[in-house]
N, C-alpha and C positions, 0 to 999 in steps of 0.2 A: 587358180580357180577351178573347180570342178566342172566336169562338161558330165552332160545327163548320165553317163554311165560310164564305170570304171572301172578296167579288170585289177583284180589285186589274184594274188596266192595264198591258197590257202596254208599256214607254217605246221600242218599233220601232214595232209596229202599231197601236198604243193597245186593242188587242182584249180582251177580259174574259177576265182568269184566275182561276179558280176555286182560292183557298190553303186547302185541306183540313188538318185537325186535325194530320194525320202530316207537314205539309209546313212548317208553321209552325217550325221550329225555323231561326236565323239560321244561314247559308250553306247551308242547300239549298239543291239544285240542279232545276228545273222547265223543263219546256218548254212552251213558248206553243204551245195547241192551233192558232192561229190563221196563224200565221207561220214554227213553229218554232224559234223564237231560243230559246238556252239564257238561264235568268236563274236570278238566285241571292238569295233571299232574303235581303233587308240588315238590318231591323228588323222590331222583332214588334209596339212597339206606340208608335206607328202602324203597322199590316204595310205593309210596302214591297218593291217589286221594283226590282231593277236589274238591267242587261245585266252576264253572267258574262263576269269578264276573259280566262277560259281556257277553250281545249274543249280535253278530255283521248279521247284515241280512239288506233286504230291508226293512222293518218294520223302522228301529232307523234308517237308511238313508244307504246311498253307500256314505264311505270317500275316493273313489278312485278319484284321479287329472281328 
């Protein structure tokens, strides 16, 4: 079970990110205080991070209707 906060590694920088109670849930999306890499929460337990395959932005367009 997760407890309020939970350091994981980030897998670019290896720097500590802090997985907060609101952040746990599988495919959020966080960013590494340390580097910036977007990452996306893969598993809850064990919590785990991985690098997010896509960054959604104006840049690659707006898919909103």
């Amino acid at each position: 079970m997760w407890h309020d906060d939970t350091l994981q590694r980030c897998p670019h920088c290896e720097g500590h990110v802090s997985l907060r109670r609101e952040h746990r849930e599988i495919g959020t999306l966080i960013e590494c205080p340390h580097c910036g890499a977007e990452l996306v929460v893969s598993n809850d337990e064990p919590p785990e991070l991985d690098p997010a395959l896509f960054e959604y932005g104006p840049e690659e367009g707006d898919h909103t209707p």
